[in-house]
C-alpha positions as CSV (number, residue, x, y, z in Angstrom):
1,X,-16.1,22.3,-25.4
2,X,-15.0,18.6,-24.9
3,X,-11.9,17.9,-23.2
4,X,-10.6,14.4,-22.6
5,X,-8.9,13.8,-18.8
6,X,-5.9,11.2,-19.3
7,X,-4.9,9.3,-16.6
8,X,-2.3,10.7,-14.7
9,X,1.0,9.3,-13.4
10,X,0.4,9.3,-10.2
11,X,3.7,9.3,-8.3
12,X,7.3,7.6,-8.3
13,X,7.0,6.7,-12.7
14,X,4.3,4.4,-12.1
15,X,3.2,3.2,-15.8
16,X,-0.6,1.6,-14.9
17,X,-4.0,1.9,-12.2
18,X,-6.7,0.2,-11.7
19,X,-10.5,2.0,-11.7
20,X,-11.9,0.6,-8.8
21,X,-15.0,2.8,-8.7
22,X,-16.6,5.9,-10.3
23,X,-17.9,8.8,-7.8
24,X,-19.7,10.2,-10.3
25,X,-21.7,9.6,-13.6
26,X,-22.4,10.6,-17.0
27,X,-24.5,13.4,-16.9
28,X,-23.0,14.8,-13.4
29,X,-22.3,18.1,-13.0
30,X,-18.8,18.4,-11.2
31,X,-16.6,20.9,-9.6
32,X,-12.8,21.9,-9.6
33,X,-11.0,19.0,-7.9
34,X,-14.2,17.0,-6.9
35,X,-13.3,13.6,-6.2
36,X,-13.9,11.8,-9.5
37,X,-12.7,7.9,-9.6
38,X,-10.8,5.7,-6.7
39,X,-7.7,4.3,-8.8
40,X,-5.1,1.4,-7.3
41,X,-2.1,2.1,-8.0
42,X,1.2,-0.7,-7.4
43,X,1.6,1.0,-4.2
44,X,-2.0,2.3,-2.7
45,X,-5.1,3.6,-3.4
46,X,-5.9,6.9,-4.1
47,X,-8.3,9.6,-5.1
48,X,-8.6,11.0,-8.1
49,X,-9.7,15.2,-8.7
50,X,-11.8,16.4,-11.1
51,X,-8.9,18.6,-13.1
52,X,-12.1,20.6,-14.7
53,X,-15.8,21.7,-13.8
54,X,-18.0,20.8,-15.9
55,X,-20.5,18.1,-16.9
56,X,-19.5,14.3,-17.2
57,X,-19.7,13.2,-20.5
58,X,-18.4,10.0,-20.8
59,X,-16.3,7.9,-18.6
60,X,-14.1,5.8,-21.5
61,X,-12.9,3.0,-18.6
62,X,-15.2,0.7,-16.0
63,X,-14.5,-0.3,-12.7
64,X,-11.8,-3.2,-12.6
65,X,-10.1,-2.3,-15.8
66,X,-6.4,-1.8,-16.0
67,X,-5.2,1.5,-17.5
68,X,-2.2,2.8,-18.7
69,X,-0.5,6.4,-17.6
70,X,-2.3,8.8,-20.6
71,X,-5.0,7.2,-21.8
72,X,-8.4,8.6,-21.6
73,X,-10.4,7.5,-18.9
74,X,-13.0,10.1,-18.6
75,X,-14.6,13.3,-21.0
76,X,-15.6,16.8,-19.9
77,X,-18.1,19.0,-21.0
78,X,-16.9,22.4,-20.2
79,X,-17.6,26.2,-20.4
80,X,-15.6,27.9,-23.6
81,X,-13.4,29.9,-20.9
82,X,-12.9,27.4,-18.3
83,X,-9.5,27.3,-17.0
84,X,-7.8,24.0,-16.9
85,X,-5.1,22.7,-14.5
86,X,-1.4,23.4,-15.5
87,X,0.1,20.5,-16.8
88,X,3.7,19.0,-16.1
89,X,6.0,20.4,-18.7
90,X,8.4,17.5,-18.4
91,X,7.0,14.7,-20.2
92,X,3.2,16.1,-20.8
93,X,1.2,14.5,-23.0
94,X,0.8,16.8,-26.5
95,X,-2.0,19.4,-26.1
96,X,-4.6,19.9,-29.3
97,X,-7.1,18.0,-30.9
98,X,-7.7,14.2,-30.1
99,X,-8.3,11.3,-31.9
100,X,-11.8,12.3,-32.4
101,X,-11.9,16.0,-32.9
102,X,-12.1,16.8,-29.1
103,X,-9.1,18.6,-26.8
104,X,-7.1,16.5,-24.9
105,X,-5.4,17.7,-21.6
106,X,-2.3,17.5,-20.9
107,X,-1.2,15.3,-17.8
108,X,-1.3,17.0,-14.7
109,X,2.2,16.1,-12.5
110,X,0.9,14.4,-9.5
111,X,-2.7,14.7,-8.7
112,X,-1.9,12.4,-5.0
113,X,-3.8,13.7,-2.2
114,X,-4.1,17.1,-4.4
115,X,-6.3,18.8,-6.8
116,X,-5.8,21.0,-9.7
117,X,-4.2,24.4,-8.8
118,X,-6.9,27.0,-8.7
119,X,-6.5,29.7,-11.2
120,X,-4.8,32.8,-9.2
121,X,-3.7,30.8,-6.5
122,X,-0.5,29.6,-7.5
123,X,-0.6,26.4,-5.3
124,X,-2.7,23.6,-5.2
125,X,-5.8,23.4,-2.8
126,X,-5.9,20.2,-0.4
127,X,-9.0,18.5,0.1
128,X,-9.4,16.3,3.2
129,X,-8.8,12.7,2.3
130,X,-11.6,10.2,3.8
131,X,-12.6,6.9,1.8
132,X,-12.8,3.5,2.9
133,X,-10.8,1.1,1.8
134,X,-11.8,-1.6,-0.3
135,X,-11.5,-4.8,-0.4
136,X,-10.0,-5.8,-3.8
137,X,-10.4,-9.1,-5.0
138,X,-8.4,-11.5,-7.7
139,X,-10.5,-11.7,-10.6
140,X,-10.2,-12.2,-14.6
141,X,-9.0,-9.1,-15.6
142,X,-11.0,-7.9,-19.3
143,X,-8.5,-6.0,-22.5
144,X,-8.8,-2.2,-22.0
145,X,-11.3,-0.8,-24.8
146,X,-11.6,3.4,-25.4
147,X,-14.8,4.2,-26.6
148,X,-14.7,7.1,-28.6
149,X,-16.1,10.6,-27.7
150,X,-19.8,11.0,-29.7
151,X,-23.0,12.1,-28.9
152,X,-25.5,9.0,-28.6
153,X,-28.1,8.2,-26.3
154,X,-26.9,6.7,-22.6
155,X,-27.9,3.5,-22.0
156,X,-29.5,2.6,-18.0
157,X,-27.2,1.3,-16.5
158,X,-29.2,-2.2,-14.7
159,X,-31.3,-1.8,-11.6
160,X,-28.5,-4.2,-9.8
161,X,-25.6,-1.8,-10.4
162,X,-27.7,1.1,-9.6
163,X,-25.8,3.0,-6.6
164,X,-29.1,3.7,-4.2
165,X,-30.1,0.2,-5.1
166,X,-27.5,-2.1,-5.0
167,X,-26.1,-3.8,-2.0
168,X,-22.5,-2.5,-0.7
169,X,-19.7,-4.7,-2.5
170,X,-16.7,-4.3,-4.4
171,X,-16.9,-4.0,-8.4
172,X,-14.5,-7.0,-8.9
173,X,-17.3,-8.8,-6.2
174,X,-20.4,-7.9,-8.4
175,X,-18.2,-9.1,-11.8
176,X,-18.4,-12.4,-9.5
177,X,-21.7,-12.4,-8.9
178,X,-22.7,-11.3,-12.7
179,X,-20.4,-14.6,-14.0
180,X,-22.1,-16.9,-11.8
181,X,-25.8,-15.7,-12.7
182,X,-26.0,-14.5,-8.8
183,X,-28.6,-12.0,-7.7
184,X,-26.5,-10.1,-5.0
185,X,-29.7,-8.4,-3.3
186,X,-30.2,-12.2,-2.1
187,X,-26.5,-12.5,-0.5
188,X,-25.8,-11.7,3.0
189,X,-22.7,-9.9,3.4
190,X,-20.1,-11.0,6.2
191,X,-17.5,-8.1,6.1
192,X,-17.9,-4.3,7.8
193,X,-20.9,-3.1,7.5
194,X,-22.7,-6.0,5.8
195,X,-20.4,-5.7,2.9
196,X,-20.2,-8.7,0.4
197,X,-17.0,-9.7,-0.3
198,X,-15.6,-12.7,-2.5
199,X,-16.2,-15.5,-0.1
200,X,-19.7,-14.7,0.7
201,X,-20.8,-14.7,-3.1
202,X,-18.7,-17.9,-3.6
203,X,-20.3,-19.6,-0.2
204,X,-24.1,-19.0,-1.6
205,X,-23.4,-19.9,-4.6
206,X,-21.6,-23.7,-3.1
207,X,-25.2,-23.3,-1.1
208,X,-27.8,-23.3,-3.9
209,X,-26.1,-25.7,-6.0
210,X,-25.6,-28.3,-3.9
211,X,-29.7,-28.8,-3.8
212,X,-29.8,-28.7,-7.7
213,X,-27.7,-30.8,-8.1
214,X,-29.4,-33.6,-6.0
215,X,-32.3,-32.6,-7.5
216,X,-31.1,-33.9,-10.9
217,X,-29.2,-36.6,-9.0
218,X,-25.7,-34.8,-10.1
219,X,-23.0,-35.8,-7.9
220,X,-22.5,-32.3,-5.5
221,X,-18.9,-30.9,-5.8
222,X,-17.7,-29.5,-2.7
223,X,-15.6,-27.0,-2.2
224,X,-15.7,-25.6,-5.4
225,X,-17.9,-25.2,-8.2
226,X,-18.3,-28.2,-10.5
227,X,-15.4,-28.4,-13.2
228,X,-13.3,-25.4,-11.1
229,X,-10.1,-27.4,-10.3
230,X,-8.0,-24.3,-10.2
231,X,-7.9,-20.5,-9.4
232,X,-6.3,-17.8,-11.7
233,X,-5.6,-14.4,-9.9
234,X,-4.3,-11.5,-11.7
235,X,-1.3,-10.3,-11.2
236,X,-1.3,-6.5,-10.7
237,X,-1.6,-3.7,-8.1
238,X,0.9,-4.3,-5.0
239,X,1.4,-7.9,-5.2
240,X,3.2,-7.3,-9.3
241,X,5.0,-4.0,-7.9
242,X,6.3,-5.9,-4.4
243,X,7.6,-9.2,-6.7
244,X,9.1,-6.7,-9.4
245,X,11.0,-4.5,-6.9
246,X,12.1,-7.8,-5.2
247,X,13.0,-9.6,-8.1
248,X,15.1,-6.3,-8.8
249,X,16.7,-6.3,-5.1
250,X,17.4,-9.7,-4.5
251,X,19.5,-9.7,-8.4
252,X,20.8,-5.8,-7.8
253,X,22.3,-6.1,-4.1
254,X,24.4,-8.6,-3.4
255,X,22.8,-9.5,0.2
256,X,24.3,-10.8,3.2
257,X,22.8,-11.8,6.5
258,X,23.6,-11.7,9.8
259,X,22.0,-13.3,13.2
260,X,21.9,-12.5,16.6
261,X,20.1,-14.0,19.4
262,X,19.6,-11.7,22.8
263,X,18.0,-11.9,25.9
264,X,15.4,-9.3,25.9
265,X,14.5,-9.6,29.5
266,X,15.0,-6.4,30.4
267,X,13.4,-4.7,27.5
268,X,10.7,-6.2,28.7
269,X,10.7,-5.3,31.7
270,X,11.0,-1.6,30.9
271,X,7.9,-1.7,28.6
272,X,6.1,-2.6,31.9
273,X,7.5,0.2,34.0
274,X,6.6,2.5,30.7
275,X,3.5,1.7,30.4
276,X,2.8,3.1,33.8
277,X,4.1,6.7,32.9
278,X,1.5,9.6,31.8
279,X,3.2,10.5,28.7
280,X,2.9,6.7,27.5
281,X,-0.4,6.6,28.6
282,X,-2.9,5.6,25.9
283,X,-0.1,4.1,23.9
284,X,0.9,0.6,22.2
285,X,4.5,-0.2,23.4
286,X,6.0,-3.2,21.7
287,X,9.1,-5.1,21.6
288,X,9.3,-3.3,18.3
289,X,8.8,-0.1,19.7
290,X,12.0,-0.4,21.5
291,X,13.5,-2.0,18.6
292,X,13.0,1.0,16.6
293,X,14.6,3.1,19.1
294,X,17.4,0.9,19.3
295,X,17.8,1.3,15.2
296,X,18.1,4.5,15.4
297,X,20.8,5.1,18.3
298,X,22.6,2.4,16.4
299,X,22.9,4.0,13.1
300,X,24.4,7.2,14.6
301,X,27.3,5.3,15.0
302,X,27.1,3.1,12.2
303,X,25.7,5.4,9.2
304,X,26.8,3.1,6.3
305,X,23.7,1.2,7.0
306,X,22.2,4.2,6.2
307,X,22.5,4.9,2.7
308,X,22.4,4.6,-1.1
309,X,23.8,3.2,-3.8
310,X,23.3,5.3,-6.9
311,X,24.0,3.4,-9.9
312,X,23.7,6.5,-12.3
313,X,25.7,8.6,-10.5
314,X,28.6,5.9,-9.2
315,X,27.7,7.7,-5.4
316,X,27.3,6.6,-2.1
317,X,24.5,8.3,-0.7
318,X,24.9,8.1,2.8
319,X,21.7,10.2,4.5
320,X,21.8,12.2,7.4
321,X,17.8,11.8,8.4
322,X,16.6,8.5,9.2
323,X,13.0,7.7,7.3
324,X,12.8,4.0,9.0
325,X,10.2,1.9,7.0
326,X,8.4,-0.9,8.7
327,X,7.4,-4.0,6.7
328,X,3.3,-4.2,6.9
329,X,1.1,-7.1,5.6
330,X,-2.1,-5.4,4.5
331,X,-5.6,-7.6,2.7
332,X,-3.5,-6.1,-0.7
333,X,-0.1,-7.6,-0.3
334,X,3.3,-6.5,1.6
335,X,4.0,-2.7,1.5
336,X,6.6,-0.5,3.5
337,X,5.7,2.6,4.7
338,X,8.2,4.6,6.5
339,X,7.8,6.7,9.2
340,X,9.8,10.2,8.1
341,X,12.6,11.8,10.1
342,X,12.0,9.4,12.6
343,X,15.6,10.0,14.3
344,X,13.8,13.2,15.8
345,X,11.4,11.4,17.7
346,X,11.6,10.9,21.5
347,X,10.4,7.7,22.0
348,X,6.6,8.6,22.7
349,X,6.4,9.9,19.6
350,X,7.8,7.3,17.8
351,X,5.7,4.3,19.4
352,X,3.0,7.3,18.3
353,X,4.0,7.0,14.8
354,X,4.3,3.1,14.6
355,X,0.9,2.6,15.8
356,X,-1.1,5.5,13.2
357,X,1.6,3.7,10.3
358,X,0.2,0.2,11.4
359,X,-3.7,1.4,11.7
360,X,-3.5,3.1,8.3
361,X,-1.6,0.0,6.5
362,X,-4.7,-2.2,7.6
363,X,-6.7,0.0,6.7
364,X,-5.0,0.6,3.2
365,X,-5.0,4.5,3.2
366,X,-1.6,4.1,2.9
367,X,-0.1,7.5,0.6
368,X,2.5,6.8,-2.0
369,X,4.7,9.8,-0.4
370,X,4.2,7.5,2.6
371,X,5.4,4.6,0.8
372,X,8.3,6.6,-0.9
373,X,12.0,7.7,0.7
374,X,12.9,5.0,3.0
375,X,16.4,4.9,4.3
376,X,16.3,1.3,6.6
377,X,13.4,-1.1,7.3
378,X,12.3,-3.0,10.0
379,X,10.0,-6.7,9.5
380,X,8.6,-8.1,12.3
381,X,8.3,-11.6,11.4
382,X,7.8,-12.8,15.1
383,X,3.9,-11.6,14.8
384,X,3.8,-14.5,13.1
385,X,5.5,-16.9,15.7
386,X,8.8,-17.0,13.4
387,X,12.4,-16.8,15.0
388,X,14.8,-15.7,12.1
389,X,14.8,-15.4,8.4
390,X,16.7,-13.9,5.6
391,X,14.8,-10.3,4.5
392,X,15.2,-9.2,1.2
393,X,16.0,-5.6,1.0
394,X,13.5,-3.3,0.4
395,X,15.1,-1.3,-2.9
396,X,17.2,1.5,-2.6
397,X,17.9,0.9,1.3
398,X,21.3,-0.4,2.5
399,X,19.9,-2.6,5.3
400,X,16.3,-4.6,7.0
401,X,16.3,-5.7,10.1
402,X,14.0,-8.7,11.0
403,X,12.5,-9.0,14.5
404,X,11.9,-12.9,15.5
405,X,9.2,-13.9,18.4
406,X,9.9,-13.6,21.7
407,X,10.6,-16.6,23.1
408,X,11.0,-17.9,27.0
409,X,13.9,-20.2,26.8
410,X,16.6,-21.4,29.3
411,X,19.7,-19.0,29.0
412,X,22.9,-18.5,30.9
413,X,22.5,-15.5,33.4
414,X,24.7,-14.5,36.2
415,X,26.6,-17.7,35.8
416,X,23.7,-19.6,36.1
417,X,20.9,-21.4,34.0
418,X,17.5,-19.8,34.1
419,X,14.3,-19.1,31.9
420,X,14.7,-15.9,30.2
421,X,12.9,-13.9,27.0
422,X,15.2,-14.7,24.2
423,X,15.0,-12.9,20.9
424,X,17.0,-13.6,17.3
425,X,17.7,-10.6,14.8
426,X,18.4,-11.2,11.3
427,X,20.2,-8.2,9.5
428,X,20.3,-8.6,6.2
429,X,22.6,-5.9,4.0
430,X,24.0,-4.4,0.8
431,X,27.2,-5.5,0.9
432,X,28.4,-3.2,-1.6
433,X,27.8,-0.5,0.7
434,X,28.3,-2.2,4.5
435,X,31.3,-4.3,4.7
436,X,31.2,-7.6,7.5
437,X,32.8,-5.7,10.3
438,X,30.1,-2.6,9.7
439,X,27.2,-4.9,9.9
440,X,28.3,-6.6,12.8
441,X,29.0,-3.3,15.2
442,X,25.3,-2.5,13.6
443,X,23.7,-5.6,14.5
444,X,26.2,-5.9,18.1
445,X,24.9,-2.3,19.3
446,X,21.2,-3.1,18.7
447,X,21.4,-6.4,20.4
448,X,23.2,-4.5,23.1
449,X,20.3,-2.3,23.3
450,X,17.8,-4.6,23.8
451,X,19.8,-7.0,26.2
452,X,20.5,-3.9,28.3
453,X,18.2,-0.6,27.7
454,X,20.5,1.2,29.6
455,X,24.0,1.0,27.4
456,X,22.2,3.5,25.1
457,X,23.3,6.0,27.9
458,X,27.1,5.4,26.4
459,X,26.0,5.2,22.7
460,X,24.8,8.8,22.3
């Protein structure tokens, strides 16, 4: 029996992914929730479970092509009785025969960081998740094509392409190479393990035209290759979900923003003394650890920045559990995870937490439940030597709080001029939900906070 896997949606309504590589191939023989395919989603990448065993019979999509939620993208070739996973009953996809005579399967729920439920079990089994994570590059994106399902001969697949054979790149990367007539067993790769990434392909090619074209007494074009005056990049994966959600913020919420500028000398000085303790021993402690904390004591007495406006319901949501999201530029664009129930956290835990959210953002194993249920965000634009700006809300959240550089400036203390570490805040908020005077206590307690660690003592 044949039966067609459709690609499901894979969490929070998201219409489209991205193959990014095959585990398998035609022919393979594969097991109930194998790992199957590595999709990009708008908000991470993830793996994707074989929802059947059986015997790979055709894979309908190729690495770097964009699919839409319930279209084929792979065929099964499967015992009579095999089970099959249970599909969502809200908005499956119609069972029965396909376009072409074989079954089609309906579309499983949310295959994230799950499988297909084992028949008897009545859950799903985990499988532990560990894949690298790409490095995606911008490249010319080909129309979607569905072959259909019918027995023909297989066709080898090119010695270069050949998994044991080729050298370790991206698919988008060897696309690259194949346009420009490169031979990427000849090109030294710069990135983690001798990986060839984007750069490297483009470098040898600037390399071995350069001769050629003295050779023919052609003019050498630097920089780029000849008659390339201009670079088209795709717009998909994080970088369309990131500008669509802020498209939708900055026009949805009307935003206002608020600065304050602190002397964080004494913060400082306490992340010193910390540092010395055993049960911060081991750990990274930040100006934005302590900003965190600070977040969090101040929304207890300000909740309004710690809510919801629900359009279809004409509610306030106000939440009583903080899920604080910190803004994190990754190599695939701007994404917020959120660090859940983070009000619980004594502070060793929560500078804990920030560090494993930061290491898996960079190294883009970010989950989309991770990247789901924020209630308030932090940026921490002073990484990048900025003082103050105007963040635009992450969607759904009532408030973002951006964290400027630290700065040693002169300051008035103790009635007298003297070089301090000065810091600016910019709280931006929905001012539908958070009136002036609520943003302001917000904003005054967190400076106070940080100017003084100790006035927490008569915050909580």
């Amino acid at each position: 029996m044949i039966k067609e896997f459709r690609l499901p949606d894979l969490g929070e309504g998201l219409t489209e992914s991205e193959i990014l590589s095959w585990k398998v191939d035609v022919g393979d023989t594969v097991s109930l929730n194998q790992v199957i395919a590595e999709v990009e989603t708008a908000k991470a990448v993830v793996e994707l479970p074989s929802p059947f065993a059986g015997v790979i019979k055709e894979l309908h999509e190729q690495p770097g092509s964009v699919v839409e939620v319930g279209k084929p993208i792979v065929s099964f070739e499967v015992p009579d009785d095999a089970g099959t996973a249970p599909s969502d009953p809200a908005g499956a996809l119609p069972a029965g025969p396909g376009e072409h005579g074989v079954e089609t399967q309906k579309r499983e729920p949310n295959l994230v960081g799950y499988g297909a439920v084992v028949e008897g079990s009545g859950r799903p089994t985990r499988r532990p998740r560990n894949f690298a994570a790409p490095v995606v590059e911008p490249v010319q994106t080909r129309p979607v094509q569905t072959r259909p399902v019918e027995t023909r001969p297989v066709e080898s697949a090119p010695a270069e392409s050949a998994p044991a054979d080729r050298p370790r790149s991206t698919p988008p990367v060897r696309k690259l190479a194949k346009d420009l007539s490169l031979d990427l067993t000849q090109v030294p790769g710069s990135g983690p393990g001798g990986l060839i990434t984007r750069e490297d392909v483009l470098g040898f090619a600037r390399h071995h035209e350069e001769p050629a074209a003295a050779q023919h007494g052609a003019p050498a074009v630097s920089g780029t290759r000849q008659g390339e005056r201009e670079t088209r990049t795709p717009i998909k994966g994080v970088r369309k979900y990131t500008a669509a959600a802020m498209v939708q913020s900055a026009f949805t919420a009307p935003h206002a923003t608020e600065f304050l500028t602190v002397d964080v000398t004494p913060s400082l000085e306490l992340l010193a003394r910390l540092k010395s303790r055993r049960e911060f021993t081991g750990l990274k402690l930040t100006p934005l650890t302590l900003a965190a904390k600070a977040v969090l004591v101040a929304l207890r007495r300000n909740p309004a920045l710690n809510s919801h406006w629900d359009e279809e319901h004409q509610e306030i949501v106000t939440y009583n559990y903080v899920n604080l999201g910190i803004a994190a530029a990754t190599p695939r664009g701007l994404t917020v995870p959120n660090i859940k129930d983070a009000d619980t956290m004594p502070l060793p835990q929560l500078a804990q937490a920030l560090t494993a959210l930061a290491e898996t953002a960079r190294a883009g194993k970010t989950t989309p439940a991770e990247l789901s249920g924020g209630t308030i965000s932090i940026t921490n634009i002073g990484v990048f030597g900025i003082d103050a700006g105007t963040p635009i809300l992450n969607p759904g959240e009532a408030a973002i709080l951006g964290l400027g550089a630290v700065r040693t400036l002169p300051w008035e203390w103790r009635g007298e001029v003297a070089l301090r570490q000065v810091i600016t805040l910019s709280l931006s908020f929905d001012h539908r939900l958070v009136d002036g005077e609520q943003g302001s206590r917000f904003l005054a307690d967190v400076g106070a906070i940080l100017a003084e660690p100790g006035m927490v003592l008569t915050m909580v």
